[in-house]
C-alpha positions in Angstrom: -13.6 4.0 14.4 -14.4 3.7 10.8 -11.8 2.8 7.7 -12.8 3.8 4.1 -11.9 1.1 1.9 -11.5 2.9 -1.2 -13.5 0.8 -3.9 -12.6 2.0 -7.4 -13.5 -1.1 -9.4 -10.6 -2.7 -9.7 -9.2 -3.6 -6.3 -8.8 -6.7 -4.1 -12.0 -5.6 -2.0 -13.3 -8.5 -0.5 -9.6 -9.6 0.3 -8.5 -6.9 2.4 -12.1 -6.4 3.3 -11.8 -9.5 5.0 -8.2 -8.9 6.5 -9.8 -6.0 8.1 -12.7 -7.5 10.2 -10.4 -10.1 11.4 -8.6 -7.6 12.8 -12.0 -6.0 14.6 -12.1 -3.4 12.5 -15.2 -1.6 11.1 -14.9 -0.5 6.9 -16.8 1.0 4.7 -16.0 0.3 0.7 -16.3 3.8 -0.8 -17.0 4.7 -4.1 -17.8 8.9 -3.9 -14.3 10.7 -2.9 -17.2 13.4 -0.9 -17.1 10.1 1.6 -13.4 10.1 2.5 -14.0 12.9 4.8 -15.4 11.6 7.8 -12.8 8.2 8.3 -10.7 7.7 10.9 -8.3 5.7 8.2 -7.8 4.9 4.0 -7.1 1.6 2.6 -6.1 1.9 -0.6 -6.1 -1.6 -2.8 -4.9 -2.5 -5.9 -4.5 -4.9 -8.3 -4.2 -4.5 -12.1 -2.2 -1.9 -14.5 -1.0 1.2 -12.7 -2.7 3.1 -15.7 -5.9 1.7 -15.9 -5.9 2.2 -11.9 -5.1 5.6 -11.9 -7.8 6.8 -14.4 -10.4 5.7 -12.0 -8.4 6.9 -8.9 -7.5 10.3 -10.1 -10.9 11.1 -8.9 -10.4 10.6 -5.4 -6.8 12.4 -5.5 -7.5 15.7 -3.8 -9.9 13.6 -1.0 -7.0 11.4 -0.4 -4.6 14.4 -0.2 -6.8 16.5 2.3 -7.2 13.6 4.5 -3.6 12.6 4.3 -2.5 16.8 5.2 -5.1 16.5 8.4 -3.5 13.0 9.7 -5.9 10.8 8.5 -3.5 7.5 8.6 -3.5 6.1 5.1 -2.2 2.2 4.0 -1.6 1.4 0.3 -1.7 -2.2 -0.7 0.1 -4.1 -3.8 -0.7 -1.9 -6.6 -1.7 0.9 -3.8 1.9 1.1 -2.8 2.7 1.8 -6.3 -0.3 4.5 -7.2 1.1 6.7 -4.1 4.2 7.9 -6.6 4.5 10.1 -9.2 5.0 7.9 -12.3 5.5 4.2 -13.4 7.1 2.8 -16.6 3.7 0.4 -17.2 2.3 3.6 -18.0 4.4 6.1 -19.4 2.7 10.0 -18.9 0.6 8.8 -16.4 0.7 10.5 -13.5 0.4 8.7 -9.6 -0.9 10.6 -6.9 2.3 12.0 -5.9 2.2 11.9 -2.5 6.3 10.6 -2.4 8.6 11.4 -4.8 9.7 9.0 -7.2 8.6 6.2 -10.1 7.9 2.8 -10.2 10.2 0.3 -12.5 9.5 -3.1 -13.8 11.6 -5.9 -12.8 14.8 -7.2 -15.2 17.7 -9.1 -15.3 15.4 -12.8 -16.6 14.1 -12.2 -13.4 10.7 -14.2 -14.0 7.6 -11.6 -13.3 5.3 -11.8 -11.7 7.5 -11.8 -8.2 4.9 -14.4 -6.8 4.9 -16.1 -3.9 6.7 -15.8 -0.3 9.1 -13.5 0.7 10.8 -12.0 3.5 11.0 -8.6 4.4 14.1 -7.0 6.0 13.2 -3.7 8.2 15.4 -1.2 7.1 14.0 1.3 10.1 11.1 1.3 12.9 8.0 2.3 12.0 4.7 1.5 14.2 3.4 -0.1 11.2 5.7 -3.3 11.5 5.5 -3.6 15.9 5.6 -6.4 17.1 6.6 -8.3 13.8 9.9 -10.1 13.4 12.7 -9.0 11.3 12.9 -11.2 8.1 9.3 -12.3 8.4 7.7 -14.2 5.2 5.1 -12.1 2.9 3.1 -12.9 0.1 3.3 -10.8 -2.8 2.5 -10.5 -6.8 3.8 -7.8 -8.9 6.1 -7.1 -12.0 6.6 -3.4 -10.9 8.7 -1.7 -7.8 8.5 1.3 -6.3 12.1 3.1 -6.5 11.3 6.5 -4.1 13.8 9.7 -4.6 14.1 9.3 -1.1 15.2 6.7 1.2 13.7 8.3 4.3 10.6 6.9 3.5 11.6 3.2 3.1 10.9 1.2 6.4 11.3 -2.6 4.6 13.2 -4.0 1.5 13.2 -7.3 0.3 15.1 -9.3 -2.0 14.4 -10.3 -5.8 16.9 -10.2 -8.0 17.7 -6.7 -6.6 16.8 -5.2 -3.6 13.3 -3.1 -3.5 11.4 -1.4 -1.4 8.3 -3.3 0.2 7.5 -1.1 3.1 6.8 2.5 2.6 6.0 4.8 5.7 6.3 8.2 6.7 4.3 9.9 9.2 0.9 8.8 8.2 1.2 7.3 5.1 1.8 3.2 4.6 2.2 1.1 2.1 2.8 -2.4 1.2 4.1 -4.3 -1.4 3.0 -7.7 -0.1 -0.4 -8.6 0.7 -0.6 -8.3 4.2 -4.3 -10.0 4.0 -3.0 -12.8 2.4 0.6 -13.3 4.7 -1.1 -15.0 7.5 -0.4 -13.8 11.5 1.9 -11.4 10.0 0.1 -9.9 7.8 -2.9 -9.7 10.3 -0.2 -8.5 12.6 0.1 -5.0 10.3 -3.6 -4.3 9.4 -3.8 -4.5 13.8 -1.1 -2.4 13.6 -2.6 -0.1 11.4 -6.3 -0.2 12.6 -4.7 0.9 16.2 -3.0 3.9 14.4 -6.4 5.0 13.2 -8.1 4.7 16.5 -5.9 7.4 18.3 
């Protein structure tokens, strides 16, 4: 069993790098999309502008999208969760990788942005990426941006800042986080096992 970590130069590598071996599994950090191919899972990281991100992900788009159609599971993290949709207002014209419908918006209101910090995350419907972790568990997360999905099908946690937003994505084999699940101690652990076990099947 071996998870691509997709290393595009401006991820939290070493991070959820580290999240990952805890959790006994083996990675590789890849930098050439040909690589995808042969993985039994994707990690995608991410922290930065969703603009700047996508011009160095746009390269791995149709990998990501083949492995994705043959049900290769696949886990966005932080800015991941947000590069899986179509568009954000950081970046205006810029296009995601559009595998859900929808956008990403920054938070308003004087809500003060970054959201940083601990927060819990209400499960809005099963998913085998959240087994075995309690409803209204603590995360940590850092971003100014949410995803807001055309569909609610695909939401499997929401959390609370200001408004409510979604903070776990999931739909067949596609995940995503808001939060850091590297950084949300036995919880977040809790999910990368999760996911590593979806990838060994």
């Amino acid at each position: 069993m071996m998870i691509a970590v997709i290393d595009y130069g401006a991820g939290n590598l070493r991070s959820i790098s580290n999240g990952l071996r805890k959790v006994g599994a083996d990675l590789k950090l890849v930098e050439d999309p040909g690589m995808i191919g042969d993985a039994d899972g994707i990690v995608l990281p991410g922290v930065g502008a969703f603009g700047d991100a996508m011009e160095k992900v746009k390269a791995f788009k149709p990998s990501i999208e083949d492995a994705v159609d043959s049900g290769t599971p696949f886990l966005g993290v932080c800015l991941g969760i947000q590069l899986i949709f179509e568009s954000s207002e950081e970046n205006p014209g810029v296009g995601g990788l559009g595998l859900f419908r929808g956008t990403c918006r920054k938070f308003t209101g004087g809500l003060k942005v970054p959201h940083m910090g601990w927060n819990t995350v209400r499960r809005v419907r099963e998913t085998p990426l959240l087994e075995g972790v309690e409803d209204g568990s603590y995360f940590y997360f850092v971003h100014s941006y949410h995803v807001m999905p055309n569909s609610v099908w695909v939401v499997a946690g929401e959390t609370e800042y200001g408004r409510t937003f979604p903070s776990v994505i999931s739909e067949g084999n596609v995940h995503a986080t808001q939060f850091h699940p590297e950084k949300s101690g036995d919880n977040g652990l809790r999910i990368l096992e999760n996911f590593r076990d979806e990838c060994r099947r």
